[in-house]
LUMDOTI-587192 format. One line per 2 residues: number of its first residue (from 0); their letters; for each residue x, y, z of C-alpha. Coordinates in steps of 0.001 Angstrom, whole numbers, padded with zeros to 6 digits, always signed. Layout:
NUM	A	X:Y:Z | ...
This chain:
0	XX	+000000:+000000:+000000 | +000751:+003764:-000447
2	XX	+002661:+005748:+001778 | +000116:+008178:+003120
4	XX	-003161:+008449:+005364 | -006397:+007376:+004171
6	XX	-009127:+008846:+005915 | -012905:+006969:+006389
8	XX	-016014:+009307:+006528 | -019022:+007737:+007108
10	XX	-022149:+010157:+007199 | -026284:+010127:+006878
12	XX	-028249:+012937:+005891 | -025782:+015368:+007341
14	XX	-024144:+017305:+004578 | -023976:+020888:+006567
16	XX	-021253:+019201:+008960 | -020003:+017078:+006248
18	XX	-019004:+020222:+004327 | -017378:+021479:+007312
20	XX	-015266:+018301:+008134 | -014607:+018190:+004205
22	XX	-013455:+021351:+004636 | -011312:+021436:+007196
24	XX	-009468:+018223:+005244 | -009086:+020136:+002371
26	XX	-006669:+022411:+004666 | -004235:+020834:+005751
28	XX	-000384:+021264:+005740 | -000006:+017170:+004753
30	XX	+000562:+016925:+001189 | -002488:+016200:-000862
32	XX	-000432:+013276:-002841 | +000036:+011144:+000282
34	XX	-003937:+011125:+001251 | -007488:+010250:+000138
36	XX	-010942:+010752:+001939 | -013537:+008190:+001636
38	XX	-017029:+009177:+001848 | -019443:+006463:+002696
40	XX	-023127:+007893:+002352 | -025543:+005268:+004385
42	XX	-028566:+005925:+002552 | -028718:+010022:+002707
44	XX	-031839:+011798:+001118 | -029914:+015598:+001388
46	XX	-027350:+017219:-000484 | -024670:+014686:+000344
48	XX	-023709:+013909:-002475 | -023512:+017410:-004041
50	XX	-020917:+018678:-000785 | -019098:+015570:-001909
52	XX	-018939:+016775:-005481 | -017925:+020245:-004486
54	XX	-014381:+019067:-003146 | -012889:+017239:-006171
56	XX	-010820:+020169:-007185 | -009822:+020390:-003624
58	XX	-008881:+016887:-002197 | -008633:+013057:-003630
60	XX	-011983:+011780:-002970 | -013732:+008901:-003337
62	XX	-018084:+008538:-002462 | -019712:+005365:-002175
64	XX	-023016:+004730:-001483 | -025344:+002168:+000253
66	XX	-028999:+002115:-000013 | -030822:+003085:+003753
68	XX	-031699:+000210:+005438 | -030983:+001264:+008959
70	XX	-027800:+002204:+010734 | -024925:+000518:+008961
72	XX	-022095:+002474:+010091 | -019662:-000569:+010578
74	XX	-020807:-001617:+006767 | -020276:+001787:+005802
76	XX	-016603:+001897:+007573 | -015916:-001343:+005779
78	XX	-016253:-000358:+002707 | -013976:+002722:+002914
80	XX	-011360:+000027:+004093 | -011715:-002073:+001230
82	XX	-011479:+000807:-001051 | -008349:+002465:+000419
84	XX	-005280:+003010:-001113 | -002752:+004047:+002082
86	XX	-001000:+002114:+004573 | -002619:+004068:+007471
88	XX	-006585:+004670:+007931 | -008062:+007481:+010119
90	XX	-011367:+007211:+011517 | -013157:+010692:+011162
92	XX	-017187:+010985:+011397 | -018983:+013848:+009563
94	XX	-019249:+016180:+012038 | -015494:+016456:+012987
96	XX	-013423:+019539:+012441 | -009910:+018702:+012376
98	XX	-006655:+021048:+012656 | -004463:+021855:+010068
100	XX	-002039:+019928:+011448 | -004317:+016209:+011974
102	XX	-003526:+014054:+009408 | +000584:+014902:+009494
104	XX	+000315:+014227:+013599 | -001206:+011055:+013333
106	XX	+000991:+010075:+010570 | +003896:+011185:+012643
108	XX	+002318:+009240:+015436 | +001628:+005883:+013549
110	XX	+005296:+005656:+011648 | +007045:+006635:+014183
112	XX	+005604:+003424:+016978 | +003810:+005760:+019071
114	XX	+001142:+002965:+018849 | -000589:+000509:+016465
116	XX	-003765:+001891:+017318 | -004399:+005546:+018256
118	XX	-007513:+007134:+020278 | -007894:+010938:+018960
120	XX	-009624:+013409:+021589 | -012012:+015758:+020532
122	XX	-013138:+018728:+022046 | -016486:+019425:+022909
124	XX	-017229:+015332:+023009 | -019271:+013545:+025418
126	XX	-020354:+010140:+024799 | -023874:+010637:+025391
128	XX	-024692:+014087:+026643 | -025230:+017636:+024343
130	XX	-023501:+019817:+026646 | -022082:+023261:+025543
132	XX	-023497:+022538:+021966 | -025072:+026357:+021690
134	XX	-021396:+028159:+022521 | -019591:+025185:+020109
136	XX	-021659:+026411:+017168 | -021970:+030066:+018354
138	XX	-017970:+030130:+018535 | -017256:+028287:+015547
140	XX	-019366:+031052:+013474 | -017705:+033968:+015133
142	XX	-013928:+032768:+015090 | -011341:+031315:+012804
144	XX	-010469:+027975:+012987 | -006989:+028445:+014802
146	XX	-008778:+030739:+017376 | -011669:+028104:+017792
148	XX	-008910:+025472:+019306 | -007218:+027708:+021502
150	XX	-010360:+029170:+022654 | -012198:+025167:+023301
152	XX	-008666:+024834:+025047 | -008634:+027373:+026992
154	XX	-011928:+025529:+029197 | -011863:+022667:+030952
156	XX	-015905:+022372:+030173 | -015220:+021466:+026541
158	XX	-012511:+019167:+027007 | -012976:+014800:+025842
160	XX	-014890:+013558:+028618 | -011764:+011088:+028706
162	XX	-009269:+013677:+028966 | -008938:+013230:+032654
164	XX	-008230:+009859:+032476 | -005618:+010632:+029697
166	XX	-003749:+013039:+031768 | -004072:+010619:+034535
168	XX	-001771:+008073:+033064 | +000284:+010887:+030984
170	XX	-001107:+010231:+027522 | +000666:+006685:+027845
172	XX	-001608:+003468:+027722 | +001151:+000978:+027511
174	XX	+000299:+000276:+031230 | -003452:+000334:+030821
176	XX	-005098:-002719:+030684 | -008592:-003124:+028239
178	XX	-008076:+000179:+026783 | -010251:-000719:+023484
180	XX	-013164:+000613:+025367 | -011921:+003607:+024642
182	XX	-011036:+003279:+021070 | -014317:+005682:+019313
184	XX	-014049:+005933:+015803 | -015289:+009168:+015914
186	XX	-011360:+009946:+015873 | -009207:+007406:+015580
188	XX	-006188:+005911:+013474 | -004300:+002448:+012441
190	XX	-002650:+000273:+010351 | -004826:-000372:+007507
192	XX	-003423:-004121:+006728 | -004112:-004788:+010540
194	XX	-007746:-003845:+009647 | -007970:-006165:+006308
196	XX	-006155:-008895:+008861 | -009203:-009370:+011186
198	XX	-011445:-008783:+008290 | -012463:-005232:+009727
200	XX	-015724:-004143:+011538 | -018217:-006791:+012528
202	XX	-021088:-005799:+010268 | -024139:-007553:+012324
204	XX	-023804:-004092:+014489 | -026512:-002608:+013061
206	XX	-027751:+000206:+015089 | -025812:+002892:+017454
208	XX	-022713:+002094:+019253 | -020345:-000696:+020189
210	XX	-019069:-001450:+016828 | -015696:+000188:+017451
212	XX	-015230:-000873:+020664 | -015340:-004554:+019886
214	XX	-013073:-003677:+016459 | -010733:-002472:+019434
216	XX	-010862:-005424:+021259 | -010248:-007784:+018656
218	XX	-006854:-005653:+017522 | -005734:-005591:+020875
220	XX	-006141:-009736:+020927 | -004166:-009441:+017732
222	XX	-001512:-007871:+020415 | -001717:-004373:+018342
224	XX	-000652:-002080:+020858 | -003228:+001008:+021526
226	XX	-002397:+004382:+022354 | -003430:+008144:+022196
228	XX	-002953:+011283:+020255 | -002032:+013769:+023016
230	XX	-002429:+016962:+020335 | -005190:+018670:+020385
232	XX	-006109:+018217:+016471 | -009873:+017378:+016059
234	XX	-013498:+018781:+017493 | -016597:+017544:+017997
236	XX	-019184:+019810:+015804 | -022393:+020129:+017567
238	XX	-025274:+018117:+016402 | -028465:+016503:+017557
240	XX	-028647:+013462:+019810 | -031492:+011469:+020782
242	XX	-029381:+009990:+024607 | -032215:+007833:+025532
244	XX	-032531:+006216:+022058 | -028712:+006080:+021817
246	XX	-027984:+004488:+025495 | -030903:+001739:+024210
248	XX	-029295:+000861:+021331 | -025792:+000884:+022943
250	XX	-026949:-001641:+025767 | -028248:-004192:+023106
252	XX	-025187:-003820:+021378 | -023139:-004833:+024208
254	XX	-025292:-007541:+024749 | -024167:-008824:+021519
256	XX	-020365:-007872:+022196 | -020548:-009975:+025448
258	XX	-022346:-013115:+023721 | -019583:-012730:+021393
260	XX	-016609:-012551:+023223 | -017564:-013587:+026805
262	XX	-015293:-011787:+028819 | -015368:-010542:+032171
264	XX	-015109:-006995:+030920 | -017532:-007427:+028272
266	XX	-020092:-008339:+030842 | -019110:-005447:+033060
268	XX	-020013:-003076:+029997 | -023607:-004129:+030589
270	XX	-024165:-002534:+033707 | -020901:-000512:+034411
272	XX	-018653:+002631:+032770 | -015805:+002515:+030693
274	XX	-013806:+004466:+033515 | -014460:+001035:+035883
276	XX	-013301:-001453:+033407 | -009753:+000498:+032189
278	XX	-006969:-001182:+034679 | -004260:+001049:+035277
280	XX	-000696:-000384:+036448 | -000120:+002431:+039118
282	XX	+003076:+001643:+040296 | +005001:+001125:+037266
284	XX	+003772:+004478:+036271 | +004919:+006114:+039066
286	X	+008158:+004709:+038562
């Protein structure tokens, strides 16, 4: 495979945010040669595939597209790694704004052994919850996109709801035990042949959540070793979330991930948080 980044954008029926992630990939200081963005459209009825259209002067870019027969994300993902051309694949949903400076860090990152798999923050996430969403979108209309970061920065309140944790261990997970429950694809980057090798995301996932995490797992029992992106290269773009609809689907697709795998930490998933499964190695990292 090429030398170079290829980049997996799944989206449905959001073509407002997918213009401004498309955007902000357009911009940025890795050269255009050594990366492609793949657009998977799960069944959109907007103007997806026109925003699509708009940047092929801009960027290499592919759009596929599967007929709308529910949520397919980890189809949709699938097919972006079959189609890609680049030794390394980023993870980045419509609806992500990334930094100028995102797809050379996480190259950086990957070739350099900083991990085999990489968790990307992203400011203003929270895995269920819409907070700040009203200053996110009033700040990203009033300010340049360097100014946005430093300004999301600047407050704790918009920070990954798994920033704490991060800090806690020193953006170093070599001493964290079942960190794939923290791997969300939202932002996130690997090996592309370790993706074709375990025949990529387990397509009976058909509704919201838990596809990534179990893709996670099943790299890390490949002994691919996980890590994080401590730059600050990627936000979360406000949008609309139905929690109680998304926390339903999640806990019947953890069902699934525990029949699957039956582990102890699977089944804790089912009635615990992510933050009470991660083991941390204390000692050897204060030492």
């Amino acid at each position: 495979m090429k030398d170079g980044i290829s980049v997996i954008v799944p989206t449905y029926n959001r073509a407002e945010l997918l213009s401004r992630t498309l955007k902000s990939l357009a911009e940025q200081t890795f050269h255009s040669s050594r990366y492609e963005v793949i657009v998977i459209d799960d069944g959109s009825t907007d103007q997806t595939r026109q925003v699509v259209d708009s940047f092929r002067d801009q960027i290499n870019i592919q759009y596929h597209y599967q007929s709308d027969q529910g949520y397919r994300v980890a189809k949709a993902r699938n097919i972006g790694i079959q189609h890609s051309t680049f030794q390394y694949m980023l993870f980045f949903d419509s609806g992500m704004y990334g930094r100028e400076n995102l797809l050379q860090v996480h190259y950086d990152a990957l070739s350099q052994g900083k991990g085999d798999v990489l968790i990307g923050e992203a400011l203003g996430f929270d895995a269920m919850e819409a907070n700040n969403q009203g200053s996110i979108a009033s700040a990203f209309d009033q300010m340049d996109r360097e100014a946005l970061f430093e300004y999301l920065l600047a407050d704790a309140k918009y920070h990954d709801c798994r920033r704490h944790f991060f800090e806690s261990v020193n953006y170093d997970l070599s001493r964290v035990l079942h960190c794939w429950v923290i791997f969300w694809t939202c932002h996130a980057s690997c090996k592309t042949q370790d993706l074709l090798a375990i025949g990529g995301f387990d397509e009976h996932y058909q509704s919201w959540g838990g596809e990534d995490i179990e893709l996670a797992l099943r790299l890390a029992q490949q002994h691919k070793r996980l890590n994080v992106i401590e730059a600050p290269v990627a936000i979360h773009l406000p949008h609309e979330k139905n929690t109680a609809e998304r926390e339903q689907s999640l806990l019947h697709n953890l069902h699934y991930t525990h029949d699957k795998h039956q582990l102890p930490q699977t089944q804790q998933l089912l009635t615990g948080h992510w933050w009470e499964i991660v083991d941390v190695c204390r000692e050897s990292i204060a030492s």
